[in-house]
PDB file with SEQRES, HELIX, SHEET and CRYST1 records, atoms N, CA, C and O in Angstrom:
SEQRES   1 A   87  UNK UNK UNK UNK UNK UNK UNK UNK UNK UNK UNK UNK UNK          
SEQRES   2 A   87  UNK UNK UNK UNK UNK UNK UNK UNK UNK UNK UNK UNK UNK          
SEQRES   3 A   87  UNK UNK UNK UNK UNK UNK UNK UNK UNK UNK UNK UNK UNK          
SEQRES   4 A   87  UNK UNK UNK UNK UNK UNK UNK UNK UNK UNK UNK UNK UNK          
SEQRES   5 A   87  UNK UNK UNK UNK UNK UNK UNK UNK UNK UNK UNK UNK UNK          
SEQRES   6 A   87  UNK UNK UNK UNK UNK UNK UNK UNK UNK UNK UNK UNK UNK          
SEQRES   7 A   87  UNK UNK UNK UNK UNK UNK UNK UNK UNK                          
HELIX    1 AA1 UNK A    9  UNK A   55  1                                  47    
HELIX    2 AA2 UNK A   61  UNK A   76  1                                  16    
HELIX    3 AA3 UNK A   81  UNK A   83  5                                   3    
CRYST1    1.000    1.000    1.000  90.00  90.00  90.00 P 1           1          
ATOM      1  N   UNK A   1      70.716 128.673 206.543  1.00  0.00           N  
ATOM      2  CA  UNK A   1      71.855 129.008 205.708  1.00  0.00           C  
ATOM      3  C   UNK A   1      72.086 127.869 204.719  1.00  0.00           C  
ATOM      4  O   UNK A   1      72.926 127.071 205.136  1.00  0.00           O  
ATOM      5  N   UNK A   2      71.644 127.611 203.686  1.00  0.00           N  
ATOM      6  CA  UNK A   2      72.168 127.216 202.173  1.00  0.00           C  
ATOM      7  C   UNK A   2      73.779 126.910 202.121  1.00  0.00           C  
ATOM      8  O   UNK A   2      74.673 127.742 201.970  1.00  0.00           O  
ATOM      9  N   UNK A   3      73.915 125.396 202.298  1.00  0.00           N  
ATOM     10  CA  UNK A   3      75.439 124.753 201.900  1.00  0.00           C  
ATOM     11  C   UNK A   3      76.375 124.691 200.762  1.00  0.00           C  
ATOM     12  O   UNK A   3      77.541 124.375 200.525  1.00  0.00           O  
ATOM     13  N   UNK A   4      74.843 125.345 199.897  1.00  0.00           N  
ATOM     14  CA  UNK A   4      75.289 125.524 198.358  1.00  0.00           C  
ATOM     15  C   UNK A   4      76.447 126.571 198.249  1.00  0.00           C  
ATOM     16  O   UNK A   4      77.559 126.277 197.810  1.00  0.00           O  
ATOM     17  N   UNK A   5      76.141 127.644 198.624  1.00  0.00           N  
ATOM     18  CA  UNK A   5      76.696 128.866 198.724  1.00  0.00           C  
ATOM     19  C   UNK A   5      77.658 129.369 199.642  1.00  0.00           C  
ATOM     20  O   UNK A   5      77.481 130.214 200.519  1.00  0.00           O  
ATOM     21  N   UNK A   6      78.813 128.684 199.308  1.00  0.00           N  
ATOM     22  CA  UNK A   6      79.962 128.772 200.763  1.00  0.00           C  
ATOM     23  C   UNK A   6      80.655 130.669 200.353  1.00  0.00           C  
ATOM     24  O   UNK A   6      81.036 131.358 201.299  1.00  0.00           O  
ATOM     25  N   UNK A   7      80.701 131.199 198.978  1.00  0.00           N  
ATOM     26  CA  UNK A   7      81.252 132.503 198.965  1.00  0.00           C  
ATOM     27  C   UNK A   7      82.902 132.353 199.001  1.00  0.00           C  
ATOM     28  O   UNK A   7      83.576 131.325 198.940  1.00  0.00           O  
ATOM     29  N   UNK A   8      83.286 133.631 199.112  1.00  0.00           N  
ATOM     30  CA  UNK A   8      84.877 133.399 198.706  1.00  0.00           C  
ATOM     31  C   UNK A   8      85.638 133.322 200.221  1.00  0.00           C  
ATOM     32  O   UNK A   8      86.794 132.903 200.293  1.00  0.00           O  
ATOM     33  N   UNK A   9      84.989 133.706 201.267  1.00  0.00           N  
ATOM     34  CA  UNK A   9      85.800 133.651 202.536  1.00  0.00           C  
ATOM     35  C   UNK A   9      85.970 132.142 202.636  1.00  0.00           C  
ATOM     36  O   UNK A   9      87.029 131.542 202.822  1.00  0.00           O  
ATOM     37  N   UNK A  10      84.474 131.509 202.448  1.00  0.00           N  
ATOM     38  CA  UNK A  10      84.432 129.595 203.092  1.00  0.00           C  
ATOM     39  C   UNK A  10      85.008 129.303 201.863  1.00  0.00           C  
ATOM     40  O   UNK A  10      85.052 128.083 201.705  1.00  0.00           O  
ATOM     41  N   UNK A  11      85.375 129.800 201.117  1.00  0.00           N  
ATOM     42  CA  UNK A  11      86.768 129.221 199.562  1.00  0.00           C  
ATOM     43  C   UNK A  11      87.833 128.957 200.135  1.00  0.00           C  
ATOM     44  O   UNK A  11      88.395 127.864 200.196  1.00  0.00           O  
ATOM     45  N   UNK A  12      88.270 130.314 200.740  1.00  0.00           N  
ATOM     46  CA  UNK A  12      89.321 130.354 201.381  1.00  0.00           C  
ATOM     47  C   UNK A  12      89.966 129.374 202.432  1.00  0.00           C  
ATOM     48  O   UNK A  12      90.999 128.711 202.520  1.00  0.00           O  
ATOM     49  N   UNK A  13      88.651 129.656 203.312  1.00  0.00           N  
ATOM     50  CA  UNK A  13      89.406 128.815 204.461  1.00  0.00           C  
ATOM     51  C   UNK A  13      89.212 127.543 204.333  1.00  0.00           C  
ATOM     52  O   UNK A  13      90.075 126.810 204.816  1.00  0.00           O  
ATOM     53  N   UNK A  14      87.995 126.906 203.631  1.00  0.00           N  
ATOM     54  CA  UNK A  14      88.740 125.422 202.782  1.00  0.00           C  
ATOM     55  C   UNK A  14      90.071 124.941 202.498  1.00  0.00           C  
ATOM     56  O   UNK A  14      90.697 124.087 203.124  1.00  0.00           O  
ATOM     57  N   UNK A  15      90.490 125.705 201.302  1.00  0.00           N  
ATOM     58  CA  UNK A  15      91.908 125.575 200.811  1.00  0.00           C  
ATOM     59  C   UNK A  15      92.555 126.066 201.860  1.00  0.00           C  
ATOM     60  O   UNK A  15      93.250 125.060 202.008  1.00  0.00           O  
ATOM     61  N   UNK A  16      93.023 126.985 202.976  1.00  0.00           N  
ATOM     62  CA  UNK A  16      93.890 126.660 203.781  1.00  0.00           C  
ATOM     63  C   UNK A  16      93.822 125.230 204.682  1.00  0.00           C  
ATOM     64  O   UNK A  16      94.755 124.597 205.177  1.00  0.00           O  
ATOM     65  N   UNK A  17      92.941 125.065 204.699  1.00  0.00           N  
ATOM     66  CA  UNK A  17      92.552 123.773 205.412  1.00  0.00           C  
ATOM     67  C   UNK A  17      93.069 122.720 205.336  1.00  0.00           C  
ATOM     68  O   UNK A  17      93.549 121.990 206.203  1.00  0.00           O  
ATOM     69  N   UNK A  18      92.932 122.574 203.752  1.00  0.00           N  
ATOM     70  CA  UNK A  18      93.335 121.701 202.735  1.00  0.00           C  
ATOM     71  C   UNK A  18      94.970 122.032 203.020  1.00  0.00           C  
ATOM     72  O   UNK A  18      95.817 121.208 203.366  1.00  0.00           O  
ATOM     73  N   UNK A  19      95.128 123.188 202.825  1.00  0.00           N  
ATOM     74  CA  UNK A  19      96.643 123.209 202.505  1.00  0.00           C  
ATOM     75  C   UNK A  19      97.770 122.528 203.624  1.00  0.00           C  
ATOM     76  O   UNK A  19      98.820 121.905 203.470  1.00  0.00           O  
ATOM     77  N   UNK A  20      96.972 122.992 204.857  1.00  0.00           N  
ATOM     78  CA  UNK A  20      97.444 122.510 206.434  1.00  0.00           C  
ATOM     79  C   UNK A  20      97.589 120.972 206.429  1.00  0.00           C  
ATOM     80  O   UNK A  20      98.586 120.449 206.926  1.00  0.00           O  
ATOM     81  N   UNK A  21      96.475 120.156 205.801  1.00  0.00           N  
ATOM     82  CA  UNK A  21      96.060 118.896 205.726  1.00  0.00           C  
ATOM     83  C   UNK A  21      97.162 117.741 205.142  1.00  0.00           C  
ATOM     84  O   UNK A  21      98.005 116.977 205.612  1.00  0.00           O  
ATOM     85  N   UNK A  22      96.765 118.004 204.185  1.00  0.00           N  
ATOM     86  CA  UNK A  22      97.607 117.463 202.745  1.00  0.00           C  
ATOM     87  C   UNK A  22      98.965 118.304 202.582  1.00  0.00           C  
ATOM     88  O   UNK A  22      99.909 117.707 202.065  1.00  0.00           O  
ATOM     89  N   UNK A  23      99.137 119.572 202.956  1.00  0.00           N  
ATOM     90  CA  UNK A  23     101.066 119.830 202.683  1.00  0.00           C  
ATOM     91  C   UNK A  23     100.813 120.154 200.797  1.00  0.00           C  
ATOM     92  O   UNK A  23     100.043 119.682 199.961  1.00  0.00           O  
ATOM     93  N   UNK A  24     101.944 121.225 200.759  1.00  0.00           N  
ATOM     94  CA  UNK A  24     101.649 122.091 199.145  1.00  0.00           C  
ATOM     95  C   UNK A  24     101.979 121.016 198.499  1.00  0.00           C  
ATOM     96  O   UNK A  24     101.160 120.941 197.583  1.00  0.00           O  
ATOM     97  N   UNK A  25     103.016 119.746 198.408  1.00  0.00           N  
ATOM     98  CA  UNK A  25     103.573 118.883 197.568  1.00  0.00           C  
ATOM     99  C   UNK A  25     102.221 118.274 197.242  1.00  0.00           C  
ATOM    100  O   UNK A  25     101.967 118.685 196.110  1.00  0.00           O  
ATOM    101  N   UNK A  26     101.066 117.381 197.726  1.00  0.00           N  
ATOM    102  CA  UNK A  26     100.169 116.919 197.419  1.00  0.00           C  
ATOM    103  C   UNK A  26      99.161 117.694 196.887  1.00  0.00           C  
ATOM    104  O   UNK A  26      98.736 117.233 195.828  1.00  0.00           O  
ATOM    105  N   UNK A  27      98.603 118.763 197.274  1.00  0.00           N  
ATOM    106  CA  UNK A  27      97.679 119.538 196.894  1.00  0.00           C  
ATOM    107  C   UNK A  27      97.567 119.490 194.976  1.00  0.00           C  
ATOM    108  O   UNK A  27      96.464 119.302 194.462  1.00  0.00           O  
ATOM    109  N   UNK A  28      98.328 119.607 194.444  1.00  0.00           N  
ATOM    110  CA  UNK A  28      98.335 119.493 193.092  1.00  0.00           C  
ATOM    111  C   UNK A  28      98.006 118.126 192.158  1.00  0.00           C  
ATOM    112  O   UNK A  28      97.514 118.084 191.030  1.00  0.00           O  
ATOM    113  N   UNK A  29      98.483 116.951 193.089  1.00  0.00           N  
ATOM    114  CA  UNK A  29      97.678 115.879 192.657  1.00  0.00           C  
ATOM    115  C   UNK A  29      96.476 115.527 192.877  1.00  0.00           C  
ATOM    116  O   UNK A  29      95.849 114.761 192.145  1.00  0.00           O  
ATOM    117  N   UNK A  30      95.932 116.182 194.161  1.00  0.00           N  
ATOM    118  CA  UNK A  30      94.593 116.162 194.369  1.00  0.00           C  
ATOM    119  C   UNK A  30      93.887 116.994 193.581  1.00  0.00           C  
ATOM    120  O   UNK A  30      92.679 116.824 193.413  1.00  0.00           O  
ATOM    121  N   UNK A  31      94.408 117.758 193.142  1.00  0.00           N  
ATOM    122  CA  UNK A  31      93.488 118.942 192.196  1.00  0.00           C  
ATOM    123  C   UNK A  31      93.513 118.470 191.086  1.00  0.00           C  
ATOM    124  O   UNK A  31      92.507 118.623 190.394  1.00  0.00           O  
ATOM    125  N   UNK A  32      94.548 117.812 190.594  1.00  0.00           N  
ATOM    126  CA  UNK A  32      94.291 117.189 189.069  1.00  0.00           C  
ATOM    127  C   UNK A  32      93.404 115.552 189.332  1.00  0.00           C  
ATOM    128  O   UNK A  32      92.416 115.157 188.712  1.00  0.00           O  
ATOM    129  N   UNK A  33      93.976 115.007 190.187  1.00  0.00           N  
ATOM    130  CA  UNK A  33      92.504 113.937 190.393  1.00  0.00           C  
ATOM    131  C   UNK A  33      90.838 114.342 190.592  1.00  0.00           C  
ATOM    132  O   UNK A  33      89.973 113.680 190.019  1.00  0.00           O  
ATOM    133  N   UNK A  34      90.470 115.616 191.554  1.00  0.00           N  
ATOM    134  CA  UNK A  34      89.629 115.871 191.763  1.00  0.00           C  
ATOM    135  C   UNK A  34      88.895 116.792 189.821  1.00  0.00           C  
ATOM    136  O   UNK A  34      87.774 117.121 189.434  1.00  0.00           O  
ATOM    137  N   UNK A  35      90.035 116.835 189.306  1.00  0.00           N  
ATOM    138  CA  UNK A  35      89.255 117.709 187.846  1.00  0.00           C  
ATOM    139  C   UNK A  35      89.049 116.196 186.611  1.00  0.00           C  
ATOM    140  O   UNK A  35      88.084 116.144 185.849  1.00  0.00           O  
ATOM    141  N   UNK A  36      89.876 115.368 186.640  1.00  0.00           N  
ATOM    142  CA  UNK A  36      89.956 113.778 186.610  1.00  0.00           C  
ATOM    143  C   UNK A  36      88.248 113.505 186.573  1.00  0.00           C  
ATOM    144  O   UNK A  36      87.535 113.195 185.619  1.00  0.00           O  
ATOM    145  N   UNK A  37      87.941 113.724 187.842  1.00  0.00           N  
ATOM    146  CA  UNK A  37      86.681 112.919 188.350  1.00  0.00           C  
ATOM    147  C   UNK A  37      85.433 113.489 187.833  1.00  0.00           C  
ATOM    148  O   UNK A  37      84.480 112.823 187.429  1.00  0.00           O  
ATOM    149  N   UNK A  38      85.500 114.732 187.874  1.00  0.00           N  
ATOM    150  CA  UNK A  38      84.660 115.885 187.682  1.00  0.00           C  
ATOM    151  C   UNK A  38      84.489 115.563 186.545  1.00  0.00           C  
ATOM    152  O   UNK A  38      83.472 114.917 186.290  1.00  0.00           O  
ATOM    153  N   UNK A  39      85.267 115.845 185.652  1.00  0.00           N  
ATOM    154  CA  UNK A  39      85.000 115.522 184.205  1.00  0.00           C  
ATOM    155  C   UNK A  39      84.341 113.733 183.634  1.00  0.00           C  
ATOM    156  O   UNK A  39      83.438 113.464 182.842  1.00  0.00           O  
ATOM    157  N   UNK A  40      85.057 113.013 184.265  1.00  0.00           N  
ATOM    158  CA  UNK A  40      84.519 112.096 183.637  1.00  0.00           C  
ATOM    159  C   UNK A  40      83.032 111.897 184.269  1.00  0.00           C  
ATOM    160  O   UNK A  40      82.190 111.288 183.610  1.00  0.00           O  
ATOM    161  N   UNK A  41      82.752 112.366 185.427  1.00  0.00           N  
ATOM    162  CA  UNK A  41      81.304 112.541 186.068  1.00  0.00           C  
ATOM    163  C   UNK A  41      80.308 113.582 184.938  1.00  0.00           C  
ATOM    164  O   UNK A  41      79.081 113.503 184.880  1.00  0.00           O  
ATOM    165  N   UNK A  42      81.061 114.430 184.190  1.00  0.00           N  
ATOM    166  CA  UNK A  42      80.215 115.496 183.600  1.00  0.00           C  
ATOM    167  C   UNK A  42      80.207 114.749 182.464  1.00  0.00           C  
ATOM    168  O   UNK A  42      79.019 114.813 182.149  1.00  0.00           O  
ATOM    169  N   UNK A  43      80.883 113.913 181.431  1.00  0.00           N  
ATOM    170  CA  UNK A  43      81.046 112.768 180.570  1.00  0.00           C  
ATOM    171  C   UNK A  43      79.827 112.252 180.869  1.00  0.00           C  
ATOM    172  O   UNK A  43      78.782 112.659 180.360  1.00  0.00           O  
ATOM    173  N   UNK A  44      79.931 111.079 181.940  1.00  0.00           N  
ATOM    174  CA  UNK A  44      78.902 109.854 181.930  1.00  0.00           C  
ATOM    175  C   UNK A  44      76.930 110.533 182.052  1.00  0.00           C  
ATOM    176  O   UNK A  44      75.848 110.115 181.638  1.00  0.00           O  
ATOM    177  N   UNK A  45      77.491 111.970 183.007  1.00  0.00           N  
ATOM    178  CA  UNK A  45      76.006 112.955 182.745  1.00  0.00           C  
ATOM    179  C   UNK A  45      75.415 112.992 181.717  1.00  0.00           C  
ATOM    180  O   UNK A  45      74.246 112.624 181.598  1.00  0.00           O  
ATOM    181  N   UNK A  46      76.245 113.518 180.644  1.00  0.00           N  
ATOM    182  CA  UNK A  46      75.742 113.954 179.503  1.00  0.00           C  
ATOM    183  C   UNK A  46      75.415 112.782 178.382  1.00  0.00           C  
ATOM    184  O   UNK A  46      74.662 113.147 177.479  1.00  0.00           O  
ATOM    185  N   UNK A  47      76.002 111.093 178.321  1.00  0.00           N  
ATOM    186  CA  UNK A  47      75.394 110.528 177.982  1.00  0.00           C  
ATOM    187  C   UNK A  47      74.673 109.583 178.180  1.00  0.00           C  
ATOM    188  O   UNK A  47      74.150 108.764 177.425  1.00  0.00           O  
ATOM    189  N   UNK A  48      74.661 109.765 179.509  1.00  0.00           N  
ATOM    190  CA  UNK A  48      73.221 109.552 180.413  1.00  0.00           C  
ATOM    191  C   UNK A  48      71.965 110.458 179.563  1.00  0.00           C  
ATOM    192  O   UNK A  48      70.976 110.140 178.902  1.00  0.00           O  
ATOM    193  N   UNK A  49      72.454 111.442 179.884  1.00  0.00           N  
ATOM    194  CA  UNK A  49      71.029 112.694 179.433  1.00  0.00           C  
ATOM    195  C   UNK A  49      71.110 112.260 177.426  1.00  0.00           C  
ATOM    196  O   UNK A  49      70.142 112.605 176.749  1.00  0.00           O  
ATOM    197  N   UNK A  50      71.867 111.799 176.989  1.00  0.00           N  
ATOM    198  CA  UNK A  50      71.948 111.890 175.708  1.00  0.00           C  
ATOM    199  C   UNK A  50      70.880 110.729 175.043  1.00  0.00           C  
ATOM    200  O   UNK A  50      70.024 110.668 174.161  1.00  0.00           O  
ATOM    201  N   UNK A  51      71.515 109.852 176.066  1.00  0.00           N  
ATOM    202  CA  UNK A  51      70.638 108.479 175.909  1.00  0.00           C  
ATOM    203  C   UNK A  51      69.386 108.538 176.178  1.00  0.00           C  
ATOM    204  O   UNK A  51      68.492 107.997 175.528  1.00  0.00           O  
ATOM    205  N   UNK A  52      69.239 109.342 177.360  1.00  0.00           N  
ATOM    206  CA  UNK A  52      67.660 108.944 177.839  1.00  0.00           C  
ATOM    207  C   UNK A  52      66.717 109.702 176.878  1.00  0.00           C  
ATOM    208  O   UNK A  52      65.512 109.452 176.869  1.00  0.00           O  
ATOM    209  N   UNK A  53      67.432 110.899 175.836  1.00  0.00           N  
ATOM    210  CA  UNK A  53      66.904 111.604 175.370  1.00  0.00           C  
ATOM    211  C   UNK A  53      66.366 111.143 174.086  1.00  0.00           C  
ATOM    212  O   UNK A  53      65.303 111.390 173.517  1.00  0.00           O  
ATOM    213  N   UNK A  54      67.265 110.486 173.809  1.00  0.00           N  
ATOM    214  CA  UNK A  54      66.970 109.254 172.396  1.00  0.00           C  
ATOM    215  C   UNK A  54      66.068 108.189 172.647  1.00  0.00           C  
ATOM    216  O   UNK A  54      65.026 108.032 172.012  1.00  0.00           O  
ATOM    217  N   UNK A  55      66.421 107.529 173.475  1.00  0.00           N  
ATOM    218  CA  UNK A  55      65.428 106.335 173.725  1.00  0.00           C  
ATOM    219  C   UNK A  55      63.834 107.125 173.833  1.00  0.00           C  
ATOM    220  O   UNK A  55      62.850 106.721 173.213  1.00  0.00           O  
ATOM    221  N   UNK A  56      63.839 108.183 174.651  1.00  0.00           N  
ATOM    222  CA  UNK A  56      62.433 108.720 174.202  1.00  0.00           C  
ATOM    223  C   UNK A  56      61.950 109.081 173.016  1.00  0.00           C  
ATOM    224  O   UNK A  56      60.804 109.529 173.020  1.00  0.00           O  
ATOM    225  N   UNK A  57      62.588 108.997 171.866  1.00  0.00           N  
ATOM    226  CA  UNK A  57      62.250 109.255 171.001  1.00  0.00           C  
ATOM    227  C   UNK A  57      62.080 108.117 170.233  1.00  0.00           C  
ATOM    228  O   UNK A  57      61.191 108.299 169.400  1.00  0.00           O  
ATOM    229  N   UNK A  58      62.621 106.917 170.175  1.00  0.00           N  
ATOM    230  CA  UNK A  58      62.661 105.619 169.961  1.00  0.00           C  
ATOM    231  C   UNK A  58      63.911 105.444 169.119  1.00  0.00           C  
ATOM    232  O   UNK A  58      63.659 104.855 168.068  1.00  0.00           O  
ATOM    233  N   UNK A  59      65.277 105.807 169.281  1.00  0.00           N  
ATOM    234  CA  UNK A  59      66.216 105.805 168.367  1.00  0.00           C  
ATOM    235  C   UNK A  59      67.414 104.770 168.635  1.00  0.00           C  
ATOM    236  O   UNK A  59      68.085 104.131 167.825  1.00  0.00           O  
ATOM    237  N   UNK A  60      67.461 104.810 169.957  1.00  0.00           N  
ATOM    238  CA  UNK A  60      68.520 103.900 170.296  1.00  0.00           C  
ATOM    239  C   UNK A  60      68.120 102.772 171.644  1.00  0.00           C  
ATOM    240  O   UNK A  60      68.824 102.580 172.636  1.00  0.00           O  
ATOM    241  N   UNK A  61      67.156 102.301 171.418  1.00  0.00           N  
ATOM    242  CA  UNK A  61      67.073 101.068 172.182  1.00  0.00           C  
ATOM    243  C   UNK A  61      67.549 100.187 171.795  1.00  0.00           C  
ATOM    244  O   UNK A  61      67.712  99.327 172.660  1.00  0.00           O  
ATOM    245  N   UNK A  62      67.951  99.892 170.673  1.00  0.00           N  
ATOM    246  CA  UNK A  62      68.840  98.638 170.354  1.00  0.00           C  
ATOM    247  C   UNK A  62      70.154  98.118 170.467  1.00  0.00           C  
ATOM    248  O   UNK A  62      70.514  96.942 170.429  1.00  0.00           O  
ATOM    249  N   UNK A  63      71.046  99.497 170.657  1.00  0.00           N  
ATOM    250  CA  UNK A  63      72.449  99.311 171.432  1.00  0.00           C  
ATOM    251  C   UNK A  63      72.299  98.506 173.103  1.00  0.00           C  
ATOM    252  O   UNK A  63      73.030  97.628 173.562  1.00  0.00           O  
ATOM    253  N   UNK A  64      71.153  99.137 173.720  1.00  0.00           N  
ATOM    254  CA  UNK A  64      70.748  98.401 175.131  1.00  0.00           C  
ATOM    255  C   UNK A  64      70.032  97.245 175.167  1.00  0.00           C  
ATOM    256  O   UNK A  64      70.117  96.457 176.109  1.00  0.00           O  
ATOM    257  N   UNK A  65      69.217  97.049 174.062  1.00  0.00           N  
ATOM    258  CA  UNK A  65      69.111  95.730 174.283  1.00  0.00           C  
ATOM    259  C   UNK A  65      70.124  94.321 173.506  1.00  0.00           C  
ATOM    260  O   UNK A  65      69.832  93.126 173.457  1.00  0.00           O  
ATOM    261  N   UNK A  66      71.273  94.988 173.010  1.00  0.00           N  
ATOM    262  CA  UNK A  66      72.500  94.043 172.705  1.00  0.00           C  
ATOM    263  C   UNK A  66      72.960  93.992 173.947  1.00  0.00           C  
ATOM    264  O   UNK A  66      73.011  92.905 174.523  1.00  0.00           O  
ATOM    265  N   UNK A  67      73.308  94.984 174.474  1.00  0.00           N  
ATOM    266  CA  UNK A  67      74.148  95.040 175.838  1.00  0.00           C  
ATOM    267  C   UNK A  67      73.598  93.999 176.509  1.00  0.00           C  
ATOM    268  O   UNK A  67      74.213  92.994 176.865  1.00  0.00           O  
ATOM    269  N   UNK A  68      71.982  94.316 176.758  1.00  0.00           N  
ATOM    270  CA  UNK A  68      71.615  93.326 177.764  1.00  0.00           C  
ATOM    271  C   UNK A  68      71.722  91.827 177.504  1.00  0.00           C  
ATOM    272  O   UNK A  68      72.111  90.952 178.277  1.00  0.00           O  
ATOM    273  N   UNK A  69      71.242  91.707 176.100  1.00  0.00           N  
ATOM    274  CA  UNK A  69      71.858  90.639 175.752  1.00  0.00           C  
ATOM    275  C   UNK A  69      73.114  89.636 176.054  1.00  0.00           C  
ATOM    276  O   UNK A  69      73.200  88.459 176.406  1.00  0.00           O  
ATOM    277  N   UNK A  70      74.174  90.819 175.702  1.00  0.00           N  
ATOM    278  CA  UNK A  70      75.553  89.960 176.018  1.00  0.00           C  
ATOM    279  C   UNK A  70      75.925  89.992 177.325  1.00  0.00           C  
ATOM    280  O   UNK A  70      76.954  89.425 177.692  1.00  0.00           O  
ATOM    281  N   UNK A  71      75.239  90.565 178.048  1.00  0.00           N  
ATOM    282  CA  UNK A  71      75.585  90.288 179.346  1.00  0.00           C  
ATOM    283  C   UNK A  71      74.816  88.847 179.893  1.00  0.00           C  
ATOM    284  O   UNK A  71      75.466  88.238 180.743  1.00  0.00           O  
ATOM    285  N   UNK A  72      73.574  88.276 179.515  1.00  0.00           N  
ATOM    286  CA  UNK A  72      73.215  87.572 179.772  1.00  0.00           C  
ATOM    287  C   UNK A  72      74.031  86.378 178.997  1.00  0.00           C  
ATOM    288  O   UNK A  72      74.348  85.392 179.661  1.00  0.00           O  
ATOM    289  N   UNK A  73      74.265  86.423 178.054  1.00  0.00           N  
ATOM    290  CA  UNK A  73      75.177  85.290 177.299  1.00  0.00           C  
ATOM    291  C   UNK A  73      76.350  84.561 178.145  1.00  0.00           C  
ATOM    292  O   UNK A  73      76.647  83.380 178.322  1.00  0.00           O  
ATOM    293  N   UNK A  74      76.887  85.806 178.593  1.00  0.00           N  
ATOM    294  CA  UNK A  74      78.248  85.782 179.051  1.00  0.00           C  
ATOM    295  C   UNK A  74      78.249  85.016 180.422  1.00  0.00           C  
ATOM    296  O   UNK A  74      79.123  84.239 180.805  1.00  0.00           O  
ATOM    297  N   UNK A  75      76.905  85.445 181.205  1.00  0.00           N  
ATOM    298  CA  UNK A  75      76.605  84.726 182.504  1.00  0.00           C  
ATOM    299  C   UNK A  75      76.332  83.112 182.898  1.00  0.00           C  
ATOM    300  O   UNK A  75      76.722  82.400 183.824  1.00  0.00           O  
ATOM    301  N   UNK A  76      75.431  82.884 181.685  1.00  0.00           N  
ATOM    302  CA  UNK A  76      75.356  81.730 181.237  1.00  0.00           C  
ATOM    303  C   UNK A  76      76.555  80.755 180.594  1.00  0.00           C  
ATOM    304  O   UNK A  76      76.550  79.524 180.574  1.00  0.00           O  
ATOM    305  N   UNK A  77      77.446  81.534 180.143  1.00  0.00           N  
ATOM    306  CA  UNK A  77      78.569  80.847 179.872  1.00  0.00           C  
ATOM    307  C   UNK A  77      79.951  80.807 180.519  1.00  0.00           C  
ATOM    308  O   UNK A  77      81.065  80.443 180.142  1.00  0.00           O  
ATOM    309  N   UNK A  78      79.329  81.439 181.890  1.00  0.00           N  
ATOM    310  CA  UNK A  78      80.188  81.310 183.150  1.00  0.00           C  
ATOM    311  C   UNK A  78      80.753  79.865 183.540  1.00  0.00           C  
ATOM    312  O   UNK A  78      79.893  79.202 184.120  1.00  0.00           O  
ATOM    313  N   UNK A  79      81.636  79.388 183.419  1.00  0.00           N  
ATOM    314  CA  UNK A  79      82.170  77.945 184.695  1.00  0.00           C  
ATOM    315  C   UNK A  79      80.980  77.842 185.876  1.00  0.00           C  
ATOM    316  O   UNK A  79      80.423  78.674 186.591  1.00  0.00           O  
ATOM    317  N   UNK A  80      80.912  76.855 185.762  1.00  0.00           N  
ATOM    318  CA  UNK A  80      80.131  76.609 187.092  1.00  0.00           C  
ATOM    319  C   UNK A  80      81.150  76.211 188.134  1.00  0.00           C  
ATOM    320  O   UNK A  80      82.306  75.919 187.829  1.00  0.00           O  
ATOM    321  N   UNK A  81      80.617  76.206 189.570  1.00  0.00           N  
ATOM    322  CA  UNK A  81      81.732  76.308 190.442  1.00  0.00           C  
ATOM    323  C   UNK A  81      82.774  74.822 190.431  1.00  0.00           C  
ATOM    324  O   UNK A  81      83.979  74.576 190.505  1.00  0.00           O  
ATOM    325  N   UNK A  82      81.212  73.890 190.263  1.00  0.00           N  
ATOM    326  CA  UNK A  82      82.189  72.653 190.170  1.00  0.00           C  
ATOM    327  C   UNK A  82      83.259  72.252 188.878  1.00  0.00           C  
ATOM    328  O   UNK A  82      83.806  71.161 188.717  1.00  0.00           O  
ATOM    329  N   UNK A  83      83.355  73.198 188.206  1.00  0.00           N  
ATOM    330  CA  UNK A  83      84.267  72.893 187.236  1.00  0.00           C  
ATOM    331  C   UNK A  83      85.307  74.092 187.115  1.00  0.00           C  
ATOM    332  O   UNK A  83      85.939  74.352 186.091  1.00  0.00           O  
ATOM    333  N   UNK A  84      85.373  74.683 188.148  1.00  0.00           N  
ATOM    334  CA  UNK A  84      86.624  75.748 188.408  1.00  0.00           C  
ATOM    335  C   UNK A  84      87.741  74.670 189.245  1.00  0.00           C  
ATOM    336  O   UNK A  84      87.446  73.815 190.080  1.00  0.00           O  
ATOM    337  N   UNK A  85      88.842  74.961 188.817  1.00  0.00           N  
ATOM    338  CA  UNK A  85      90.447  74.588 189.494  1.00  0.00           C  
ATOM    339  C   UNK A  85      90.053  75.303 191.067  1.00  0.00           C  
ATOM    340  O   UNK A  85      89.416  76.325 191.320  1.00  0.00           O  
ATOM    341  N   UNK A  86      90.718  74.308 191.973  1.00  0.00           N  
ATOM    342  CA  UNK A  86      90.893  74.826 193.673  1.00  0.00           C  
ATOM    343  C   UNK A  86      91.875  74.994 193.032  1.00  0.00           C  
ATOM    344  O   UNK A  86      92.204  74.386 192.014  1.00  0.00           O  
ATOM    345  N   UNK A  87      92.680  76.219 193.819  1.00  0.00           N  
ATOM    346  CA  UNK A  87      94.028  76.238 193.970  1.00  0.00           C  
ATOM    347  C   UNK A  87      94.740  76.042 195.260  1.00  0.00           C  
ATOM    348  O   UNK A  87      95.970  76.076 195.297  1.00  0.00           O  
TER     349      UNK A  87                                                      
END                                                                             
């Protein structure tokens, strides 16, 4: 049996589940956090897929190799420990 495919009964008895769980007052913040997440997950997908789609073509490797760049800059111009304040 395929986990993919729960159908509208295992819909159901999810959300009562849920509902028993969490109480109706919460249920609505979880649903707007859980669409929150979703989306910015379907966001970072698509320019994931946007990017990788370019760089194969040779168009935008140079935004990533600034990035990498300044990240290395920045590391290097970290405090070293002996010159951080104890508090």
């Amino acid at each position: 049996m395929p986990f993919g495919n729960i159908g509208p009964l295992g819909f159901l008895v999810i959300l009562i589940l849920a509902l028993i769980i969490f109480g109706p007052n919460k249920l609505p913040e979880l649903g707007r956090a859980m669409g929150t997440t979703l989306k910015e997950f379907k966001k970072a997908t698509q320019d994931l897929t946007d990017s990788s789609s370019s760089q194969a073509q040779g168009n935008s490797s140079e935004p990533l190799k600034t990035t990498l760049g300044e990240a290395t800059h920045d590391h290097r111009d970290a405090a070293k420990p002996e010159e951080m304040k104890h508090v």
